[in-house]
C-alpha positions in Angstrom: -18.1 15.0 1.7 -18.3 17.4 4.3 -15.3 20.3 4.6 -15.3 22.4 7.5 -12.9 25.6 8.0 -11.4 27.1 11.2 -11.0 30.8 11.7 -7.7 31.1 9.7 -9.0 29.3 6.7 -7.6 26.1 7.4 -9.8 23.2 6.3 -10.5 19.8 7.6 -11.7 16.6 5.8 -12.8 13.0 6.2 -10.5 12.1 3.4 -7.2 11.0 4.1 -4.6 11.8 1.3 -2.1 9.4 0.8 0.5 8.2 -1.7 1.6 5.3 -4.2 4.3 3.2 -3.4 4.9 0.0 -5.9 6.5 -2.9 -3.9 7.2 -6.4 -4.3 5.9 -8.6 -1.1 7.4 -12.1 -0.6 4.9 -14.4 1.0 5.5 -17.8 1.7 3.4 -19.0 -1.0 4.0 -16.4 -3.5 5.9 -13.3 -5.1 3.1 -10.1 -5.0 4.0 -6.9 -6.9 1.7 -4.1 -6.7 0.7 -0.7 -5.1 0.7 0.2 -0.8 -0.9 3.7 0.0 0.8 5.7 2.4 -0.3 8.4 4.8 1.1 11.4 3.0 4.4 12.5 4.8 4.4 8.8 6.6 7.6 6.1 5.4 6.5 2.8 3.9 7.9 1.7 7.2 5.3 3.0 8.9 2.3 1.8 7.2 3.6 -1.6 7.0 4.2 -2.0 10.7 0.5 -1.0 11.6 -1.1 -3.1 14.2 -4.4 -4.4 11.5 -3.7 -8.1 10.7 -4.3 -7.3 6.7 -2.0 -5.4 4.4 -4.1 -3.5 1.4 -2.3 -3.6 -1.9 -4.3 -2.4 -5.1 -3.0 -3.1 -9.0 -1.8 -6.2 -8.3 0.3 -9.2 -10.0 0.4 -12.5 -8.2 2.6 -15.3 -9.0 3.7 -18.4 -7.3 7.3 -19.0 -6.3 8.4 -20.1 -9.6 7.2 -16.8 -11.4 4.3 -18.7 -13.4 0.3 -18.8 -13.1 0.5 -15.2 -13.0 -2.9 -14.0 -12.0 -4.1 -10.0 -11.2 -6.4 -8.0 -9.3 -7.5 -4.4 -8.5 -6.9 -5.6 -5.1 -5.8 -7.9 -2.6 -5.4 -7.9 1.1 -2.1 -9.6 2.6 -2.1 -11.2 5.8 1.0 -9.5 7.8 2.0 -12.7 9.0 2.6 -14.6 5.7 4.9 -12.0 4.6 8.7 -12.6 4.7 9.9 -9.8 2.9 8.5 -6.3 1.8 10.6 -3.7 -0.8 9.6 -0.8 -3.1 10.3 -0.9 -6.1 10.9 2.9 -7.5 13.2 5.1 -5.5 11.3 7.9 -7.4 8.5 10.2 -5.3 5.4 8.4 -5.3 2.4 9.1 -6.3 -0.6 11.7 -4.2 -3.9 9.7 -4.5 
């Protein structure tokens, strides 16, 4: 990783810091709970309206409709258009990553 500093000792990075938001995504075919990452001072909003056809979500917990076969992964990547609905889940401040 490469940092590099202006005259004022500001400093610039590759790395993009972000933060945890744990949300529940309604697909057709299933129920998703899990973690988005968000630019840091960006809404949820935001990240979820991005033009890429695949939402990332890490730490999650699939289920189908019912709420059985529960199944998990470290990560997952939701196609926009299969989701009907999108909420977080803590009203608390997220997370820095």
């Amino acid at each position: 990783m490469e940092i590099e500093y202006d005259e004022k000792g500001k400093f610039f990075t590759d790395i993009i810091s972000k933060e945890v938001v744990r949300v529940e995504i309604l697909t057709v075919n299933h129920h998703i709970r899990g973690n988005v990452h968000v630019r840091k001072g960006d809404r949820l909003s935001d990240e979820i309206n991005q033009p890429n056809m695949f939402l990332p979500v890490t730490q999650v917990e699939i289920l189908n409709l019912g709420g059985e076969n529960p199944r998990t992964s470290d990560f997952l990547a939701v196609n926009r258009n299969q989701i009907i609905w999108l909420m977080p889940t803590e009203q608390q401040p997220a997370q820095e990553v």
